[in-house]
C-alpha positions in Angstrom: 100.9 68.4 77.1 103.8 67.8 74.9 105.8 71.1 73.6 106.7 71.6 70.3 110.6 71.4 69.5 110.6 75.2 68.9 108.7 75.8 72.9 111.0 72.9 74.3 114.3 74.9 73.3 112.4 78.4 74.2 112.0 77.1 77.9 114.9 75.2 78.1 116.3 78.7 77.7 114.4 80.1 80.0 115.3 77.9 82.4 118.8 78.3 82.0 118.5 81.5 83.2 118.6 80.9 87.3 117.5 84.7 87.8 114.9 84.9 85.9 113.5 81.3 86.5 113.4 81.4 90.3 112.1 85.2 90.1 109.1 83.2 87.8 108.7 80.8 90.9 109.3 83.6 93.7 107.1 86.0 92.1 104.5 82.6 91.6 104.4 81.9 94.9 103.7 85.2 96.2 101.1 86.2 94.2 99.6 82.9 94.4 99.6 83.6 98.6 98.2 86.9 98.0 95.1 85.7 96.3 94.1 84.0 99.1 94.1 87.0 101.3 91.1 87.3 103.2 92.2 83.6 104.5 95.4 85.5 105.7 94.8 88.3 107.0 91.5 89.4 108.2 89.1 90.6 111.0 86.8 87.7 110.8 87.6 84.1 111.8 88.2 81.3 109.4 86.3 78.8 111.1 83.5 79.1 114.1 82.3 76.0 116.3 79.5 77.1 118.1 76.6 74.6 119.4 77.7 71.9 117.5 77.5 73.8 114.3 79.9 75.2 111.8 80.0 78.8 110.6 82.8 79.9 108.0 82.8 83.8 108.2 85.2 84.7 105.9 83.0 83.2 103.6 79.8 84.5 104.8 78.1 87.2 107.0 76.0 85.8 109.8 74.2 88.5 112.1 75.2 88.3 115.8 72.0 87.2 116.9 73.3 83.7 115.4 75.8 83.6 118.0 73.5 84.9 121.3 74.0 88.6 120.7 71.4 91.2 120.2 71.9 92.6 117.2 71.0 91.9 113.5 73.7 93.3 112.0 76.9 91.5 111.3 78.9 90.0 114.5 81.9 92.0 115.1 84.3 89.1 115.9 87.0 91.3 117.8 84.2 92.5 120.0 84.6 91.3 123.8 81.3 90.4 124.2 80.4 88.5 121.1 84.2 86.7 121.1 83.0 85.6 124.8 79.7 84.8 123.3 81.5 82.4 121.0 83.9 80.8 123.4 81.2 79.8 126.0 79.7 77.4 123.2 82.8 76.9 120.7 85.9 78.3 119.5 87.1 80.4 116.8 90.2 79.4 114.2 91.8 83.1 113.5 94.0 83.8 110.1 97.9 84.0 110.7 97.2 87.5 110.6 93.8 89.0 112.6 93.6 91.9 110.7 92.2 93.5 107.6 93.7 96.4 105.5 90.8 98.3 106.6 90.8 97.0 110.2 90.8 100.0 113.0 93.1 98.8 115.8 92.2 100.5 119.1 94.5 98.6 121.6 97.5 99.6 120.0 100.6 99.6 122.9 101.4 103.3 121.5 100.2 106.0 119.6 99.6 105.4 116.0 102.0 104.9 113.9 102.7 102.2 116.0 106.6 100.6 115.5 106.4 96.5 114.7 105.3 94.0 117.9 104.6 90.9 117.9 101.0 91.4 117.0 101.7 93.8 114.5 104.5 92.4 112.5 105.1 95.6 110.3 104.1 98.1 112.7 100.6 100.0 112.1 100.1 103.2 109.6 99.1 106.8 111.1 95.4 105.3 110.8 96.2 102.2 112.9 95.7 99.7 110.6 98.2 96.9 110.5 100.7 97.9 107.8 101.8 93.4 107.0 97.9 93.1 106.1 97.7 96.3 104.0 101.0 94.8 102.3 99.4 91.7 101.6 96.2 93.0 99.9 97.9 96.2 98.3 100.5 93.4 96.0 97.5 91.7 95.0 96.0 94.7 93.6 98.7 95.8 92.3 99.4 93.0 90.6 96.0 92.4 89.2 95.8 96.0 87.9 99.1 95.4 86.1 98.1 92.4 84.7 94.4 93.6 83.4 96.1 96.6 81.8 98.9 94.7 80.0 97.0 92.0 78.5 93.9 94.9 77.7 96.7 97.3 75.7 98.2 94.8 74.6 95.4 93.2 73.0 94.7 97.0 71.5 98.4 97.5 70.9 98.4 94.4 68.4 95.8 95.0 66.8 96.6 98.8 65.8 100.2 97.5 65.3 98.8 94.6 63.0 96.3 96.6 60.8 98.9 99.4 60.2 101.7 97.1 59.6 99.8 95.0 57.1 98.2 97.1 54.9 100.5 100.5 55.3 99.3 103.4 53.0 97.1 105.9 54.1 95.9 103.5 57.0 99.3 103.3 58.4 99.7 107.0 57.7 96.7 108.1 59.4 97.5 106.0 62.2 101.1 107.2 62.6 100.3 110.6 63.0 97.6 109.9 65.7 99.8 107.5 67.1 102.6 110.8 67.9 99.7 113.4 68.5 98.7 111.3 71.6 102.6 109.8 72.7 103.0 113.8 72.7 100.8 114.4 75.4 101.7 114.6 79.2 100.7 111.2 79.9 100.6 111.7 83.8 99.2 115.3 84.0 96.3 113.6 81.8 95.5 110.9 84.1 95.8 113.3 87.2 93.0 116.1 85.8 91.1 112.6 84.3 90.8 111.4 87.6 89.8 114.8 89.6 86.4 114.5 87.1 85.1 111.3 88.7 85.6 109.4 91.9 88.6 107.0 91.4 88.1 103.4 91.4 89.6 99.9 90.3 88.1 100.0 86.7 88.0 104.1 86.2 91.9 104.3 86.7 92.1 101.2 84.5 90.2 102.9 81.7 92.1 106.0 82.1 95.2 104.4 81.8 94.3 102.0 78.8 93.7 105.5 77.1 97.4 106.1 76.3 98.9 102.5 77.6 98.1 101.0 74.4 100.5 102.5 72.0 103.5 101.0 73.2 103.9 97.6 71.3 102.1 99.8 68.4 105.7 100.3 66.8 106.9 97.1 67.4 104.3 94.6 65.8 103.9 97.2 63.0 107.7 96.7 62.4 107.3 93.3 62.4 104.2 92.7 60.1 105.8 95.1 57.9 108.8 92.8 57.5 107.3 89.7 57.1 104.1 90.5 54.6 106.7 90.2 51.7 108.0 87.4 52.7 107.9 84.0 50.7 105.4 82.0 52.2 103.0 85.0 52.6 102.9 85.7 49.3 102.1 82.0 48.8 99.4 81.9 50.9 98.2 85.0 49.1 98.3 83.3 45.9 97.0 80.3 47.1 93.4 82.1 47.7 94.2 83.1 51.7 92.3 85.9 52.9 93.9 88.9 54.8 92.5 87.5 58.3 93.9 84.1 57.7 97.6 85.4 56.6 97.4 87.9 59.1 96.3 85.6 62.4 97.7 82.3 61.2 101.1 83.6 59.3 102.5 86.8 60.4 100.9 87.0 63.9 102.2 84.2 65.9 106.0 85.5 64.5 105.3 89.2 65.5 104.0 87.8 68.7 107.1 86.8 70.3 108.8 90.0 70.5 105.5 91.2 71.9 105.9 88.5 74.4 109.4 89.8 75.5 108.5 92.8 75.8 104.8 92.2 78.2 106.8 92.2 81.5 108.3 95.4 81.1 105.0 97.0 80.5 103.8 95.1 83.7 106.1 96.9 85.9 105.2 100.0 84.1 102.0 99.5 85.0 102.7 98.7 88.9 104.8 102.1 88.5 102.2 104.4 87.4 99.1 102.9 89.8 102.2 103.6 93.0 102.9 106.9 91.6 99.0 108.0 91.2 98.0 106.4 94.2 101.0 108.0 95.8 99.9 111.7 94.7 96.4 111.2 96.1 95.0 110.3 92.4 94.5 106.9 92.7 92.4 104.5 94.0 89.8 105.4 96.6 91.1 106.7 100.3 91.3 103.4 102.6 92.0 101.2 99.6 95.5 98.8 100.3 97.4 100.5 97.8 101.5 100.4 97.9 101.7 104.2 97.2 99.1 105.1 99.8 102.2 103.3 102.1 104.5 105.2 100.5 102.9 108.5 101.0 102.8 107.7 104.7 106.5 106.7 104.6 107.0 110.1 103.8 104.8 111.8 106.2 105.8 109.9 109.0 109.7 110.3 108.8 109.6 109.0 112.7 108.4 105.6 111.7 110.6 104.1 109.4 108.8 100.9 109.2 106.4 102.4 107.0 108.7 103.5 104.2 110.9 100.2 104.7 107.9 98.2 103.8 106.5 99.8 100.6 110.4 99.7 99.3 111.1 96.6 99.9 107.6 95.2 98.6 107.7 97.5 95.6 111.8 96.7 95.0 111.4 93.3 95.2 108.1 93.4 93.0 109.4 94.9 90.2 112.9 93.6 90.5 111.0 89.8 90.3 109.6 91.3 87.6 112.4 92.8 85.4 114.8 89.2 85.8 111.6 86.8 84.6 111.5 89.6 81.4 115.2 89.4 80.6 114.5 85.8 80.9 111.6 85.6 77.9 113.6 88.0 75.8 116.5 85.2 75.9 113.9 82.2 75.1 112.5 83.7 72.4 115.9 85.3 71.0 116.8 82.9 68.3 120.5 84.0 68.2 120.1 82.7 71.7 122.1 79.2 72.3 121.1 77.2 75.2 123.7 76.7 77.8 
């Protein structure tokens, strides 16, 4: 796909900027390795071999009777007796990593929080679980959760920006003033009595949070469709017979759009910010979930193992600095005082 002149010179930008155009590939990478982490790190085997047939259980639960045990409930691949089970007929192919974020480790060489071996790589947390796989899982849903509640405010944020901005009067008015009665409110002492009325999850803190997430491109696309509905070629395609939705999505949109553009990566690491700090306080998502502030929490709890606290900064440091560089590189791509170096 061929860009357009005005996309060619926006990426060549983009690219000029090493930062932010490695951060774009670092950040790439990792997330892209994350997605795949139940073929990273988990308790169940990737492949099986066992009378000359295959089983994939990462993929799919198959009852232990399948294997020669007893029971119909799911084989417990870390068990001595179905692992020998397994090895008398076959073999199992393990992940890099043999553990879960949930996964219980019960030969641990100390007490729990166990410092970093070589089967632990991290160390474990105070519930010996291995702290590299709860890493792992807790970017992706950090991540994830970022993303769904950028592009879901964001989609409100324009909108409510656009209508305001276009037609003004009492519409902008109204919106203004409910706009600054919510932006008034204690954001985070909201979301923390919110979520003491329901059991936290995934899409109840996403909700909660889309609540007051949206009003912060409100301002700026309103600014921006109120300086370009005067301008020449609006008021052509006004007099040509062009309804409000046309000028609106095909004229002034797509201009207002690329500050809103600049500005989606910062809200991102908002985003990451507020799930760490929630999940942090105990308000987050639900207890055993792989959350980063859960980590952090223990980090402070566990002043003894330093491990612990290492990780979650450096995973949420490196996060959000990846993060900040690739959005100071989109505001330079689509500055057009910007010249390309």
């Amino acid at each position: 796909m061929r860009l357009s002149p005005i996309n060619h010179r926006r990426w060549q930008i983009f690219v000029a900027n090493k930062r932010g155009y490695y951060s774009l590939w670092v950040f790439g990478l990792l997330f892209f390795i994350t997605l795949g982490a139940e073929f990273i790190a988990n308790d169940k085997p990737l492949l099986v071999q066992y009378n000359n047939e295959w089983f994939f259980p990462v993929l799919k639960a198959y009852p232990e009777t399948r294997f020669g045990g007893e029971f119909e409930t799911e084989a417990d691949y870390r068990d001595e007796y179905v692992a020998g089970l397994i090895n008398e007929q076959g073999w199992m192919l393990w992940p890099p990593i043999p553990y879960s974020y949930d996964t219980i480790i019960y030969n641990l060489p100390t007490p729990a929080p166990s410092p970093p071996s070589t089967d632990n790589w991290l160390g474990s947390d105070d519930q010996a679980r291995d702290v590299l796989a709860r890493v792992i899982y807790g970017f992706r849903i950090s991540v994830l959760f970022a993303l769904a509640l950028t592009l879901t405010s964001s989609v409100i944020g324009v909108a409510v920006g656009a209508i305001q901005g276009y037609y003004g009067g009492k519409i902008d008015l109204i919106g203004q003033r409910l706009i600054e009665v919510f932006s008034g409110l204690p954001v985070l002492y909201l979301l923390i009595i919110l979520s003491s009325f329901v059991t936290p999850n995934f899409w109840w803190l996403l909700g909660i949070m889309l609540l007051f997430s949206w009003m912060q491109l409100v301002d700026l696309v309103r600014a921006e469709f109120f300086r370009a509905r005067n301008f020449e070629y609006v008021r052509a395609a006004r007099a040509l017979g062009l309804g409000n939705a046309g000028i609106i999505f095909r004229h002034i949109l797509p201009n207002a759009m690329v500050a809103t553009i600049t500005f989606m990566p910062f809200i991102l690491t908002a985003a990451i910010t507020t799930l760490t700090s929630l999940d942090f306080l105990g308000f987050g998502l639900p207890v055993g979930s792989p959350s980063l502030g859960e980590l952090v929490a223990q980090g402070k709890n566990n002043l003894g193992a330093p491990w612990l606290g290492i990780s979650a900064f450096i995973t949420l440091s490196l996060m959000l600095t990846l993060l900040v560089f690739i959005g100071e590189a989109a505001r330079d791509a689509f500055d057009p005082r910007r010249q390309i170096q």
